[in-house]
PDB file of N, CA, C and O in Angstrom:
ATOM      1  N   UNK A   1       2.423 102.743-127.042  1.00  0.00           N
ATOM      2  CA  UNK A   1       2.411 101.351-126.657  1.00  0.00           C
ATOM      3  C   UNK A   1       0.970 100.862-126.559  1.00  0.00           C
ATOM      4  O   UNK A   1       0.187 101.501-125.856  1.00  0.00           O
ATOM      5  N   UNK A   2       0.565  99.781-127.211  1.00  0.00           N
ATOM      6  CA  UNK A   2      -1.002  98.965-127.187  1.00  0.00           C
ATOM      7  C   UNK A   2      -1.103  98.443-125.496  1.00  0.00           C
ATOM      8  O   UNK A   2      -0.272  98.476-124.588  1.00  0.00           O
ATOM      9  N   UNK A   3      -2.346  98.020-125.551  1.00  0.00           N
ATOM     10  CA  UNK A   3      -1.701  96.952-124.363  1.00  0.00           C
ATOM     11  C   UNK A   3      -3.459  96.436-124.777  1.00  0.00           C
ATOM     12  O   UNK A   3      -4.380  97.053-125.312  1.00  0.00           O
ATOM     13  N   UNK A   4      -3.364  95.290-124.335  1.00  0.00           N
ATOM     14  CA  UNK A   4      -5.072  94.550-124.136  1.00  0.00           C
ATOM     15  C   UNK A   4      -5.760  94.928-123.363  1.00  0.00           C
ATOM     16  O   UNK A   4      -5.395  95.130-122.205  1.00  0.00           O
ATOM     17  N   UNK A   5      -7.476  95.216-123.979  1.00  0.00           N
ATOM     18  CA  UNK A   5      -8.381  95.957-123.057  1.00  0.00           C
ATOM     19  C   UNK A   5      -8.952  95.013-121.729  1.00  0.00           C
ATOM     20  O   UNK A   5      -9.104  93.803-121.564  1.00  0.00           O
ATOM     21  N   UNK A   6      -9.131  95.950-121.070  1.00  0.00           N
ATOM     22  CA  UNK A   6      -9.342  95.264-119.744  1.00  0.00           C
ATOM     23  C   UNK A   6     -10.748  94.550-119.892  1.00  0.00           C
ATOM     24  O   UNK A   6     -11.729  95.152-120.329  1.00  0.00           O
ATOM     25  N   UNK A   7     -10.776  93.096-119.459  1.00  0.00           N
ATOM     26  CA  UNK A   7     -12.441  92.638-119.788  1.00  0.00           C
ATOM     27  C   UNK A   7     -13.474  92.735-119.168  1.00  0.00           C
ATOM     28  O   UNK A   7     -14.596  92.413-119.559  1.00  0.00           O
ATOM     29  N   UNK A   8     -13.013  93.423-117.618  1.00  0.00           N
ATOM     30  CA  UNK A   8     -13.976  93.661-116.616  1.00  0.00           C
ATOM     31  C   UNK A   8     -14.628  95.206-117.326  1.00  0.00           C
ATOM     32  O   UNK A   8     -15.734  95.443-117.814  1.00  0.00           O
ATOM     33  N   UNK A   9     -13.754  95.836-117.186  1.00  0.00           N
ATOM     34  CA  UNK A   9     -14.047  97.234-117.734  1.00  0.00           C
ATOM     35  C   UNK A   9     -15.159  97.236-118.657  1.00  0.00           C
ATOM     36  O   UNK A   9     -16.263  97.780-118.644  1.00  0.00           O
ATOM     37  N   UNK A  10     -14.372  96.241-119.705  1.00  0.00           N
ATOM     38  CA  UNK A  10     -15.593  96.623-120.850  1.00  0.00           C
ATOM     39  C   UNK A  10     -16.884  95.820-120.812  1.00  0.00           C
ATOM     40  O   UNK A  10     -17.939  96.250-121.278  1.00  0.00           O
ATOM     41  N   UNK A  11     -16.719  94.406-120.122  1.00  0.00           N
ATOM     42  CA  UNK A  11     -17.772  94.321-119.505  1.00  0.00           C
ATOM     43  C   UNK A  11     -18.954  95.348-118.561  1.00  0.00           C
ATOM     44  O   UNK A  11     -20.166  95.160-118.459  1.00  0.00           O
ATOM     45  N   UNK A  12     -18.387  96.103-118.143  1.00  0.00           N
ATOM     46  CA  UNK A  12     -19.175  97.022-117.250  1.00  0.00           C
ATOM     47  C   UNK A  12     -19.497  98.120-118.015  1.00  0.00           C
ATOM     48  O   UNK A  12     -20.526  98.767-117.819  1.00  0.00           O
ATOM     49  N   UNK A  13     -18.669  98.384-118.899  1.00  0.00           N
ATOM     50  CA  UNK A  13     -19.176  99.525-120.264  1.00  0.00           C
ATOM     51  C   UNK A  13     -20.271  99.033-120.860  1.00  0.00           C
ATOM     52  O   UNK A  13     -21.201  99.839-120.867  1.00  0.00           O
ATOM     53  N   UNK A  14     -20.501  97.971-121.377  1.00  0.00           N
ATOM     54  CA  UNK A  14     -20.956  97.614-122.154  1.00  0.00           C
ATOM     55  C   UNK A  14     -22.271  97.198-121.339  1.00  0.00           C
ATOM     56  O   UNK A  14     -23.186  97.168-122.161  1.00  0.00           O
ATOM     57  N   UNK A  15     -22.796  96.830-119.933  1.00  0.00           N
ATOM     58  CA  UNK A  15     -23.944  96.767-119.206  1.00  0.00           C
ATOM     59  C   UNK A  15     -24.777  98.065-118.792  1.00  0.00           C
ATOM     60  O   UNK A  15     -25.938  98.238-118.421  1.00  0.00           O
ATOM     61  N   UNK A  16     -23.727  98.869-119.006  1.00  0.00           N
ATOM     62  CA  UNK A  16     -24.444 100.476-118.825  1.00  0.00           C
ATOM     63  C   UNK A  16     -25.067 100.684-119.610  1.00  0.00           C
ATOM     64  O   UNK A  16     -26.042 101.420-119.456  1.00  0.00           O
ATOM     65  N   UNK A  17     -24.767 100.129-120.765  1.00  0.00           N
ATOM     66  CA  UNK A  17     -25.727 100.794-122.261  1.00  0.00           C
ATOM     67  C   UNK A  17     -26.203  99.771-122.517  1.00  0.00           C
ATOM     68  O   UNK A  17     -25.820  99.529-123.662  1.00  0.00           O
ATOM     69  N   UNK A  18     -27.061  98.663-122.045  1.00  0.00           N
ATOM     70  CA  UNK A  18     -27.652  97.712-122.380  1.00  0.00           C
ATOM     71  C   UNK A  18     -29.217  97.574-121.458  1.00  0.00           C
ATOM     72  O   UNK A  18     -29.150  97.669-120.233  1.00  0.00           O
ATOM     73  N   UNK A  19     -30.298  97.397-121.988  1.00  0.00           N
ATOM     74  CA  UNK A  19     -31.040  97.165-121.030  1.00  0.00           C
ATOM     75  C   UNK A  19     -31.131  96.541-119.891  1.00  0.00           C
ATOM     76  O   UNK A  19     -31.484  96.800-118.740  1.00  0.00           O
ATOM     77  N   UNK A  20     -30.559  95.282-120.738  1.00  0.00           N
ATOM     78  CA  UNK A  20     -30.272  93.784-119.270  1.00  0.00           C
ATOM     79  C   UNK A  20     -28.948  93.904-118.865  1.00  0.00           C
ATOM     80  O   UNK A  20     -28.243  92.904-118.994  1.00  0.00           O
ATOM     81  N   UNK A  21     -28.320  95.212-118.267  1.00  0.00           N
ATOM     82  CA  UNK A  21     -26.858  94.978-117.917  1.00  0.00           C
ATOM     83  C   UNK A  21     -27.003  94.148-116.715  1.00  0.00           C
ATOM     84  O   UNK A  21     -26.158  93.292-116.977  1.00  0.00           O
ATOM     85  N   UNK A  22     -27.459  93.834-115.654  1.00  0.00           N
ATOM     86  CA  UNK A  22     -27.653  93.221-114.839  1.00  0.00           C
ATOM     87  C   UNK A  22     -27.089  91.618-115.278  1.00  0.00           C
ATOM     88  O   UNK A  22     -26.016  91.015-115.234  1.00  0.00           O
ATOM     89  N   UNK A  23     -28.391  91.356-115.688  1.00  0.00           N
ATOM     90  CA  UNK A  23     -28.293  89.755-116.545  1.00  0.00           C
ATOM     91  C   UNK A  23     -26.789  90.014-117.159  1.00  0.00           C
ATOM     92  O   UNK A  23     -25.807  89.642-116.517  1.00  0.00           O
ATOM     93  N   UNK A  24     -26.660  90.647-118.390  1.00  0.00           N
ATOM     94  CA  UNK A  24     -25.240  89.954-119.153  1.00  0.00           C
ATOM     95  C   UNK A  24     -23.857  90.319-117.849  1.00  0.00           C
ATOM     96  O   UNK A  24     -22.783  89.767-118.090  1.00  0.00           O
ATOM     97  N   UNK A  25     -23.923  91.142-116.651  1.00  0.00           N
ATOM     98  CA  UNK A  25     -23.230  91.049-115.818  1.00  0.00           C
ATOM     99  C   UNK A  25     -22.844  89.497-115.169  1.00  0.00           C
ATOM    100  O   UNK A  25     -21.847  88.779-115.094  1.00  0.00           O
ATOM    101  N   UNK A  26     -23.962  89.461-114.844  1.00  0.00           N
ATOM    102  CA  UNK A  26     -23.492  88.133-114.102  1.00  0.00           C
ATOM    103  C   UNK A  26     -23.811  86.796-115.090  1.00  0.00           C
ATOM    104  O   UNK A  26     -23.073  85.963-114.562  1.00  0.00           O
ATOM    105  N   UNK A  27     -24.358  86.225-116.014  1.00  0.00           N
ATOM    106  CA  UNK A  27     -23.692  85.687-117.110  1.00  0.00           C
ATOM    107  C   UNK A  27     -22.212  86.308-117.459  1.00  0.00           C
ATOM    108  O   UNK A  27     -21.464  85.364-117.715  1.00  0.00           O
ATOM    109  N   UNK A  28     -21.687  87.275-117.536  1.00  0.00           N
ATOM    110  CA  UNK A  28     -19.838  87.393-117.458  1.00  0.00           C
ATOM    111  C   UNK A  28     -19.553  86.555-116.685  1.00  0.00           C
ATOM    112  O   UNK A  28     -18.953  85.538-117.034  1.00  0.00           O
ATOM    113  N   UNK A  29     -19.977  86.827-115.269  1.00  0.00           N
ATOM    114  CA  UNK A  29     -19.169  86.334-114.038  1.00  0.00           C
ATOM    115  C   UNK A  29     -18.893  85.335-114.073  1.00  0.00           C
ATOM    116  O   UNK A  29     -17.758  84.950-113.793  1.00  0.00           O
ATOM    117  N   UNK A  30     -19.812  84.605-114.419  1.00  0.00           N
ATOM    118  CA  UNK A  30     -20.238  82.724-114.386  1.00  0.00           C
ATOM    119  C   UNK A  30     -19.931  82.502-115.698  1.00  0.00           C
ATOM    120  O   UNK A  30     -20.831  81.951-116.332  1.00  0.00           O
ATOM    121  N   UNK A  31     -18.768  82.808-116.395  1.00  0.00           N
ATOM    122  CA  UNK A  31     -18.193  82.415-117.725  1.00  0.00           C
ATOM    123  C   UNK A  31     -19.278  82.114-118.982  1.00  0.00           C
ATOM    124  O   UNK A  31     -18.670  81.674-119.958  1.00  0.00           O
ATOM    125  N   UNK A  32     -20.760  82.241-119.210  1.00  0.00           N
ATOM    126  CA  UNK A  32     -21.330  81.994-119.841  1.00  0.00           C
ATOM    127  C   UNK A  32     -21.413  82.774-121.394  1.00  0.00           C
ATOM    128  O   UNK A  32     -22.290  83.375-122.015  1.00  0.00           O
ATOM    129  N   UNK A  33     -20.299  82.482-121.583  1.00  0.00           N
ATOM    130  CA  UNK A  33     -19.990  83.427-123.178  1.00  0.00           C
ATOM    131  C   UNK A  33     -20.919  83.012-124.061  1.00  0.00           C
ATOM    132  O   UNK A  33     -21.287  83.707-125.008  1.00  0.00           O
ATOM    133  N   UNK A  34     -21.340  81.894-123.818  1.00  0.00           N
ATOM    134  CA  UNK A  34     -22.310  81.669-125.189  1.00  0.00           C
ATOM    135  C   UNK A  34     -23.184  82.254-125.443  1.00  0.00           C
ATOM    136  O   UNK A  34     -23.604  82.731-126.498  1.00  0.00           O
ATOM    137  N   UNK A  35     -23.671  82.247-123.996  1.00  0.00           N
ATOM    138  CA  UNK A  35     -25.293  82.748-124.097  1.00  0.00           C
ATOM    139  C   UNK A  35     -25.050  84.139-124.109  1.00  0.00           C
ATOM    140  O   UNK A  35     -25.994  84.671-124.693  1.00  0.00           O
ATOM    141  N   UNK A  36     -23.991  85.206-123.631  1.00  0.00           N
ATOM    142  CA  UNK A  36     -24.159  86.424-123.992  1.00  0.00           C
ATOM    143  C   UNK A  36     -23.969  86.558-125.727  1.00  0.00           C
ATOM    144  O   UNK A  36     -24.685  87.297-126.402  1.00  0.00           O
ATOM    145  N   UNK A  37     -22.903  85.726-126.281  1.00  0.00           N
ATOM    146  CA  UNK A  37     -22.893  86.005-127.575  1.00  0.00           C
ATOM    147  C   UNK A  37     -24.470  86.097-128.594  1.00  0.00           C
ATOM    148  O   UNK A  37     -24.831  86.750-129.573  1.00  0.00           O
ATOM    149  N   UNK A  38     -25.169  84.896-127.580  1.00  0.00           N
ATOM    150  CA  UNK A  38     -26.552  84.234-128.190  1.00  0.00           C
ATOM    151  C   UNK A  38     -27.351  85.565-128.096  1.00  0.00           C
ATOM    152  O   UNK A  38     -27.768  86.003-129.169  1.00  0.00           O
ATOM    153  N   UNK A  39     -27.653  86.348-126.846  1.00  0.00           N
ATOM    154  CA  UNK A  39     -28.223  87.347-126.685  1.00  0.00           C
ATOM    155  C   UNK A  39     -27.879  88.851-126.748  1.00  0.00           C
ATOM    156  O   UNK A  39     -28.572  89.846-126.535  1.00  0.00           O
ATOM    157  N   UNK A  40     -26.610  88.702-127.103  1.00  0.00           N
ATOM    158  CA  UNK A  40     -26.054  90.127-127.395  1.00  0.00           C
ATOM    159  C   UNK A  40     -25.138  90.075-128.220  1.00  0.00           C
ATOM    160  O   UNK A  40     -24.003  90.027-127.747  1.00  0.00           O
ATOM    161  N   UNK A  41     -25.322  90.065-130.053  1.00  0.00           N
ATOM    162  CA  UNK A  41     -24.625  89.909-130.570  1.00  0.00           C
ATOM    163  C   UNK A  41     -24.189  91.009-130.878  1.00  0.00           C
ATOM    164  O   UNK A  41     -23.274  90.977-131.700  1.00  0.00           O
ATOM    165  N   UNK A  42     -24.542  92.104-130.480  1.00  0.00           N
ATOM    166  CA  UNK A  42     -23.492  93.159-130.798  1.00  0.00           C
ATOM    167  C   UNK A  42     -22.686  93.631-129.499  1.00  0.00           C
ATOM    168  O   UNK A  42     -22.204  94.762-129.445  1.00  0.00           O
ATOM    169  N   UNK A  43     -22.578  92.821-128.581  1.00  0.00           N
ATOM    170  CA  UNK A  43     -21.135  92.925-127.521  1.00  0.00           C
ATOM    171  C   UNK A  43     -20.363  92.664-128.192  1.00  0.00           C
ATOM    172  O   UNK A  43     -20.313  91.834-129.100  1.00  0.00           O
ATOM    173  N   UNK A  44     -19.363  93.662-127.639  1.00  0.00           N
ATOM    174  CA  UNK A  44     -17.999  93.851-128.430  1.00  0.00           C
ATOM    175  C   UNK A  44     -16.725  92.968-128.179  1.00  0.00           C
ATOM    176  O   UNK A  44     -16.688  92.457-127.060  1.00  0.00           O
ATOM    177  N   UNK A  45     -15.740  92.714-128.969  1.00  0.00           N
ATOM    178  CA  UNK A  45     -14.954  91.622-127.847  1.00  0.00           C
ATOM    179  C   UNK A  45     -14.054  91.719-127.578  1.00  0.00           C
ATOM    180  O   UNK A  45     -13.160  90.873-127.620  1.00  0.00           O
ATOM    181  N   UNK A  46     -14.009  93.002-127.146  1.00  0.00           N
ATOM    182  CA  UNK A  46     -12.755  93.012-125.784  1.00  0.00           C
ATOM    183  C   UNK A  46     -13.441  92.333-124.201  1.00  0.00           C
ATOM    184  O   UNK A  46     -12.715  91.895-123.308  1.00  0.00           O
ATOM    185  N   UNK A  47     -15.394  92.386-124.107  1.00  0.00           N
ATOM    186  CA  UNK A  47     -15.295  92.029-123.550  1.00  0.00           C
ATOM    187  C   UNK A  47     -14.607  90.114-122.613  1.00  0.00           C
ATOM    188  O   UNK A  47     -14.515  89.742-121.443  1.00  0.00           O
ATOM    189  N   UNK A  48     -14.381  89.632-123.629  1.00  0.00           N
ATOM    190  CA  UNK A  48     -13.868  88.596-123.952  1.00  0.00           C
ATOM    191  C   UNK A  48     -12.747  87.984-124.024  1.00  0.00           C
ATOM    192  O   UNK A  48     -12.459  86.787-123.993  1.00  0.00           O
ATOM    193  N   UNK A  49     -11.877  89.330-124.167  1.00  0.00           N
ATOM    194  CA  UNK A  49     -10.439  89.102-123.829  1.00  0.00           C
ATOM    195  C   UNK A  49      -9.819  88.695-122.909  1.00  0.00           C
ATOM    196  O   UNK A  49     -10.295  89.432-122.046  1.00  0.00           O
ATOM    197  N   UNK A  50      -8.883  87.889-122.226  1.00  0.00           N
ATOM    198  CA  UNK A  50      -8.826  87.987-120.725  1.00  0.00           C
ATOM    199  C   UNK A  50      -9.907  87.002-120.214  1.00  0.00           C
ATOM    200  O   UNK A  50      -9.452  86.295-119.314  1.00  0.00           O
ATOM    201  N   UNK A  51     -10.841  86.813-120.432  1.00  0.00           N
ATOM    202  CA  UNK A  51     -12.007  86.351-119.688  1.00  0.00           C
ATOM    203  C   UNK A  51     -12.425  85.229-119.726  1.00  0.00           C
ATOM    204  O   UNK A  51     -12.920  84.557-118.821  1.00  0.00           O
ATOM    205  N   UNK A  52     -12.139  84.851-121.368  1.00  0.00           N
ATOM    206  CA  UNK A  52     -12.833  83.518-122.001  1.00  0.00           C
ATOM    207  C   UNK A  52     -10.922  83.053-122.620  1.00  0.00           C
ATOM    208  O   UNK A  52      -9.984  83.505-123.276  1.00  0.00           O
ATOM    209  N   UNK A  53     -11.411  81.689-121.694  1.00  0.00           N
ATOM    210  CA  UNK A  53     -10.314  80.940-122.394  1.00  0.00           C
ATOM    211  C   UNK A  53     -10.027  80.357-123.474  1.00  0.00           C
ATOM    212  O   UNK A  53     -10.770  79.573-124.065  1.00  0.00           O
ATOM    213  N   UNK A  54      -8.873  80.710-123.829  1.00  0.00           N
ATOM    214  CA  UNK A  54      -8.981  80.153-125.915  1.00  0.00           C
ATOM    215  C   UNK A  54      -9.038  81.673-126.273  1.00  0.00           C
ATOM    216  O   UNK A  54      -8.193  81.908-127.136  1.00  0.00           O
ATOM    217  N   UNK A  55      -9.715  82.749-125.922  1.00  0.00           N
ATOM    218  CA  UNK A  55     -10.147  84.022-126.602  1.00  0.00           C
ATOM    219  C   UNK A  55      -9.083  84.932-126.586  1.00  0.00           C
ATOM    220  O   UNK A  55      -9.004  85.770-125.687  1.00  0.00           O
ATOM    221  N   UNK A  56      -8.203  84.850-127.543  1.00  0.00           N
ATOM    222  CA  UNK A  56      -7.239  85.822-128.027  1.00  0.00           C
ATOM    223  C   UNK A  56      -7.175  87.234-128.344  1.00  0.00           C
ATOM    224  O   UNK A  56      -8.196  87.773-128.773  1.00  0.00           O
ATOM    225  N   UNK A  57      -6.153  87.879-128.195  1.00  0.00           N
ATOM    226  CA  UNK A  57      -5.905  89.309-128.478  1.00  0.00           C
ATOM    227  C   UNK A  57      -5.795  89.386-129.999  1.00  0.00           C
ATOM    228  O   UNK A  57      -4.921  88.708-130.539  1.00  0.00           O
ATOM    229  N   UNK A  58      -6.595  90.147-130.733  1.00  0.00           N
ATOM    230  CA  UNK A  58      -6.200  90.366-132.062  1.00  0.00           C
ATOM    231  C   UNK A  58      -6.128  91.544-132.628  1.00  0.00           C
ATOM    232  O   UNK A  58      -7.050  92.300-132.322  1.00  0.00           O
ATOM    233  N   UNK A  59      -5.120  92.066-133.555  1.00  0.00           N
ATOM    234  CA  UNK A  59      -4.278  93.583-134.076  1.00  0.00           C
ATOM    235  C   UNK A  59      -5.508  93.867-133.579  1.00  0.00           C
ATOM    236  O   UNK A  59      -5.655  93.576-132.392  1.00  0.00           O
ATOM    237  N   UNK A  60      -6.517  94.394-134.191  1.00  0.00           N
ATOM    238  CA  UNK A  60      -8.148  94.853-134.584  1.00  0.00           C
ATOM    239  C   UNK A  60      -8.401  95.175-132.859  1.00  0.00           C
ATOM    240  O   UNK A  60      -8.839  96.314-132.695  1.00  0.00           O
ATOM    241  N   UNK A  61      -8.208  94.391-131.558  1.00  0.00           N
ATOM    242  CA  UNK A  61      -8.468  94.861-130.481  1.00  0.00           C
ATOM    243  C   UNK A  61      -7.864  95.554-129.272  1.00  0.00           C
ATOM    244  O   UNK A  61      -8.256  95.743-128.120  1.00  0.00           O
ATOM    245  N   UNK A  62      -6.630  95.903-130.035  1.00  0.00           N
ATOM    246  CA  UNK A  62      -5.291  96.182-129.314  1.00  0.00           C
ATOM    247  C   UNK A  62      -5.843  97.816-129.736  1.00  0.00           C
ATOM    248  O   UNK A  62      -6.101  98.424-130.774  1.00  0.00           O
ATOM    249  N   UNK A  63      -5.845  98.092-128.275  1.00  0.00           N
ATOM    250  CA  UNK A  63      -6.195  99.594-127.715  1.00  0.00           C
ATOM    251  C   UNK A  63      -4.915 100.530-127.260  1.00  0.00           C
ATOM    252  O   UNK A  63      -3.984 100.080-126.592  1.00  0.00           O
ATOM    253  N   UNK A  64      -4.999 101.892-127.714  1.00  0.00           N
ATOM    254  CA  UNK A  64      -3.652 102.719-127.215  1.00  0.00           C
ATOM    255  C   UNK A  64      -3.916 103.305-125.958  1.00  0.00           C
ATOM    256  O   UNK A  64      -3.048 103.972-125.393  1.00  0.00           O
TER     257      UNK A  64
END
């Protein structure tokens, strides 16, 4: 069974291995998707799932 990745999670995955996890942490918090997209274009987007409204589940992010 798939189910959608959690966006906190991978938010917090994804600040561990980043220099500025701090910064793109709380830009998450405060919904500022742009500017993480602007500054971290290789965040992945599950963090996004769940998080950002409009931002859909797609085959490609559906985790077992």
């Amino acid at each position: 069974m798939s189910k959608a990745p959690n966006a906190a999670l991978e938010a917090i995955k994804f600040a561990l291995e980043t220099d500025e996890g701090i910064e793109f942490l709380r830009l998450w918090l405060y919904g500022e998707f742009g500017a993480i997209r602007r500054d971290w274009p290789e965040c992945p987007s599950e963090v996004f799932i769940g998080a950002e409204y409009g931002f859909t589940v797609t085959q490609e992010a559906l985790i077992d």
